[in-house]
N, C-alpha and C positions, 0 to 999 in steps of 0.2 A: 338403744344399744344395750340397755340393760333388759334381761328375761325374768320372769318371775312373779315376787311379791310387789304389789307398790305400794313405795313407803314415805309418809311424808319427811322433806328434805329441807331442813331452814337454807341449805346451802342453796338449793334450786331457787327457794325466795328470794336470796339475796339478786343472784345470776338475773331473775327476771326483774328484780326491781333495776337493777343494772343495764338492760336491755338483751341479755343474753338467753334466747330460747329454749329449753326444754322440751325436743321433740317427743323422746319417750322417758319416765320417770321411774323404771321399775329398773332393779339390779339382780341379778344372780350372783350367789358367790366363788363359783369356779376356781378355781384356778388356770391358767392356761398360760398361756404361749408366746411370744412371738422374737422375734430380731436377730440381730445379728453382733460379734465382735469377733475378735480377734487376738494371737494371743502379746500379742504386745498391751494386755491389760496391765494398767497401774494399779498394780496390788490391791488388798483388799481391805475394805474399811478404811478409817483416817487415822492409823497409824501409819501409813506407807507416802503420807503426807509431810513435805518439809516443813522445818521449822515457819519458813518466814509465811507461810498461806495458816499456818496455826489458829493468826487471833481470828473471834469470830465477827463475822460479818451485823452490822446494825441491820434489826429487826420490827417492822412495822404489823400494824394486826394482831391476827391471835398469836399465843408460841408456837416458837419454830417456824412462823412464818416470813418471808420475805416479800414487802410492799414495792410498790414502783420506786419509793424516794432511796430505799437500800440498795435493789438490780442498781439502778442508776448509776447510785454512789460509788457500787463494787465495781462495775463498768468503768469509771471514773480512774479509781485507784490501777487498774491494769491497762488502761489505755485503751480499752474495746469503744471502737466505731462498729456498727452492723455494715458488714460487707452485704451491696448487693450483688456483687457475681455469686455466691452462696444464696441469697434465696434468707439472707437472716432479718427475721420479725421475732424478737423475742417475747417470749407470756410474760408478762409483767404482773399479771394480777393474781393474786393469791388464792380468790376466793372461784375462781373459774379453776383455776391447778388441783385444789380440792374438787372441785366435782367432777374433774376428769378421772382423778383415784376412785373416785365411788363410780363413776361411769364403767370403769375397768373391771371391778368388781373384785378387787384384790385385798388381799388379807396378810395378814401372819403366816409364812411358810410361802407364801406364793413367789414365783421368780418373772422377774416385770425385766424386757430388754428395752430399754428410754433410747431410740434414735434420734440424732440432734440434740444431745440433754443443752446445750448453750448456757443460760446462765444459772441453770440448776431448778429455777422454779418448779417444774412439775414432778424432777427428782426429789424434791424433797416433801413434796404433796404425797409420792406413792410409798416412799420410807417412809413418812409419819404415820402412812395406813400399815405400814405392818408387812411391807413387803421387801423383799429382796431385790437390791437392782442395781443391773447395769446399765450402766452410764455412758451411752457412746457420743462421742465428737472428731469430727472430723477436722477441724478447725484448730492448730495447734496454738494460737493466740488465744482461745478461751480455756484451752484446759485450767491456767492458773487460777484464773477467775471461778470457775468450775470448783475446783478442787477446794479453794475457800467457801465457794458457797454449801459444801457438800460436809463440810470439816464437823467434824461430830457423829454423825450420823454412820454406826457401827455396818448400818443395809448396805450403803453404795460403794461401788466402786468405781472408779473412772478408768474408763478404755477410748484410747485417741488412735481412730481408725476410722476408713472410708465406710460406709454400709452397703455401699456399693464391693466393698471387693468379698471374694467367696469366701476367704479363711474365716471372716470372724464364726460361721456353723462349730466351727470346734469346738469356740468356747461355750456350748449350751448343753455339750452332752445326751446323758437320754433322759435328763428333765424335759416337765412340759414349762413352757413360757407363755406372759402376756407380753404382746408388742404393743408398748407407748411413742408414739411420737407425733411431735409438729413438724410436715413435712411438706419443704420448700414445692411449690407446682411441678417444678422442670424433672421432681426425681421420684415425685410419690407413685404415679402409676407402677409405673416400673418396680418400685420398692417392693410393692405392697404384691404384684402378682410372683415378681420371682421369690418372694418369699413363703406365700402360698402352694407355690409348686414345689420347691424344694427343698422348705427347710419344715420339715414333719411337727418338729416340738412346739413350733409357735401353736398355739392351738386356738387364742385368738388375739383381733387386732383390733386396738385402739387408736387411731388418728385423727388427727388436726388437718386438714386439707384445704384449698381452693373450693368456695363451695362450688364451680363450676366440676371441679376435679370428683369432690364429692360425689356429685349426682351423676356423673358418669360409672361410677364403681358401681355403685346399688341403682344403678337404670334397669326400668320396665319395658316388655314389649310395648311399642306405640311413644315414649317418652322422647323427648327431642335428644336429652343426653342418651338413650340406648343407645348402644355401638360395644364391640370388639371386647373392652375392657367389662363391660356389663357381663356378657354371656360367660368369658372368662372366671371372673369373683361368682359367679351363680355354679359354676361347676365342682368350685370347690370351697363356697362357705354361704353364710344367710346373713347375708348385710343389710344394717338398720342405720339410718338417719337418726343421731340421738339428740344433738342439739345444733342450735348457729348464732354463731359468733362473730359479734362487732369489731370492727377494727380498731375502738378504745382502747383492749388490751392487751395491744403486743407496742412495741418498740420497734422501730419505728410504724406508726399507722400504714396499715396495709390501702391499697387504694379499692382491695374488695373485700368484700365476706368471707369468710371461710364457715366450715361446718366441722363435727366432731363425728366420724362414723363406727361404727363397730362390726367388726367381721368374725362370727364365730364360725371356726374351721368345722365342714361335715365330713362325718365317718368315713364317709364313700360320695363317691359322685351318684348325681340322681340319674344318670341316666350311663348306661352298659357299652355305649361303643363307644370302638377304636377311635384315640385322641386325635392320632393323625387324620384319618377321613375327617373327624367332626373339624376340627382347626382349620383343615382346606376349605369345606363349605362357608364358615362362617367368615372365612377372610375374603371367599372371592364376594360372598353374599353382599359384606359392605365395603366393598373395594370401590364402588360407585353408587354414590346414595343416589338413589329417588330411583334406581335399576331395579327391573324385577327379575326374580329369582330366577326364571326362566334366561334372560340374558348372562345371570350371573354362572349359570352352569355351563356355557357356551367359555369362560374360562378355563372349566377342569375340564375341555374336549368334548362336554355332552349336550349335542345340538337338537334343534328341531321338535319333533315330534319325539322324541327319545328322551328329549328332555321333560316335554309336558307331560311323558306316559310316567317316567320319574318321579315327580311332583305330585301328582294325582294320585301314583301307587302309595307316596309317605301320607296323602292327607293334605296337601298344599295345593293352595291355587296357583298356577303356574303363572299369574300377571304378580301376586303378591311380593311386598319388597322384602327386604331383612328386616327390619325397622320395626317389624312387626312380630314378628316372629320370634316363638321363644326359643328355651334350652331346648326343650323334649321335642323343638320340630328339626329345628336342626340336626338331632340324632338321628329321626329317623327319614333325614336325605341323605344322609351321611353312610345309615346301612343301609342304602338302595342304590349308593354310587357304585361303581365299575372299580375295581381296583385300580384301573390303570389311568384312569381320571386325575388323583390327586398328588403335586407333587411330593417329595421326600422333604423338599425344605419349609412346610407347612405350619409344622409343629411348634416351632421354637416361639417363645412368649416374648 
């Protein structure tokens, strides 16, 4: 997840003596991009803080850190249970929150949107690095808990809103952004491509996933997770498996792994055609696994020999599945299609 120099990390020591992996060890310092709020943000800094979330929260570890026995305790003091219709596992551990801020590669001046921030832990990992950050929850039961855990720290501010709804784009202006979040299964696909499409400033993305969810984002041709969502993140950034993660450190224990990815946004897409063709081929491509291309084109109206002369003219073998297949081929079936092959409702992510 991180580009660049590599540099030894006692933090990485700890993580692995932990049992927490280190896929790649190297950081860049960037600045970027990502997320989402809205403008019903709670003011800025912990002055816009009541009185009664004021006192500060008890502190385990290094400073400024919060341990499992404090999350707990503060959880405690506001009454938070982890709702499972939300998808909540909270990061409990300190020393994994710091490596995810140096994972991100942020600094001083950088603007960090934290989706999920839940009980503050990795909020207050990427403020102690020096960063600027919004703070979003969805959950109006944790904002309190939230907002104490946050209480100090001049970087954060808390915003209680969906990430899913369009407005919060407003609040990010024409800065660039890094997107942080642990991000429940049922929402991260989704999350993580419409915000690649449409919101510019994110520039890149740091998350928490399902490792199943994981290795669907950054899947290779040939890979069993390739599919839809692979070709997608390949169009528009360079996604790296950076580390994976035990289910020790979230609240309540997950019953799987998850992993940490990084998605840094490319300038342009690598490859020249029109989104709509290319969108069509690739959905009818794996609209039936283990199908070959050749049948898959018999979807967008192009049959027979018409099709095999198709395939053969981009470079494909007309028994070949999708499965296999990367960005650059898909494009160019894409600009060999027929205009009137693919539908108008193709596009949409």
């Amino acid at each position: 997840m991180r580009e660049g120099s590599t540099n030894t990390d006692t933090t990485g020591e700890l993580l692995s003596a932990m049992g927490i992996v280190p896929v790649a060890d190297v950081v860049r310092t960037p600045s970027s991009a990502p997320l989402h709020v809205r403008s019903r943000a709670i003011g800025p800094g912990p002055n816009r803080f009541l009185p009664r979330y004021a006192p500060a929260v008890s502190r385990e570890g290094q400073p400024g850190s919060l341990g499992a026995g404090a999350l707990r305790a503060l959880a405690d003091r506001h009454g938070i249970r982890p709702k499972r219709s939300l998808g909540q596992h909270f990061l409990i551990d300190p020393n994994l929150a710091r490596a995810i801020a140096s994972d991100a590669g942020v600094g001083p001046g950088d603007h960090v949107v934290e989706i999920g921030a839940g009980l503050g832990s990795l909020t207050r990992a990427l403020a102690e690095a020096g960063a600027d950050v919004l703070a979003v929850e969805v959950d109006p039961s944790l904002i309190p808990a939230l907002e104490e855990s946050v209480a100090g720290l001049d970087r954060v501010r808390v915003l209680h809103t969906d990430a899913t709804d369009r407005e919060w784009r407003d609040e990010l202006g024409e800065d660039e952004w890094v997107l942080a979040a642990n991000l429940p299964y049922n929402v991260a696909t989704h999350l993580v491509l419409d915000t690649l499409r449409h919101v510019p400033q994110v520039r890149r993305l740091v998350v928490m996933v399902q490792r199943e969810v994981g290795e669907r984002l950054i899947g290779t041709p040939g890979e069993k997770a390739y599919g839809i969502p692979s070709v997608r993140i390949a169009y528009r950034a360079q996604g790296t498996l950076v580390r994976r993660v035990p289910p020790s450190v979230f609240w309540p224990r997950p019953k799987v792994e998850s992993v940490i990815v990084r998605l840094q946004r490319l300038e342009s897409p690598p490859v020249g055609v029109d989104e709509e063709r290319l969108w069509a081929v690739v959905d009818a491509g794996f609209a039936e696994r283990r199908k070959t291309m050749r049948n898959a084109l018999r979807r967008l109206g192009v049959d027979g020999e018409a099709a095999d002369a198709l395939l053969e003219g981009a470079g494909v073998d007309p028994s070949t599945r999708a499965e296999t297949l990367s960005l650059q081929d898909f494009a160019r079936i894409a600009e060999a299609l027929p205009s009137v092959a693919y539908p108008s409702e193709a596009s949409p992510e």
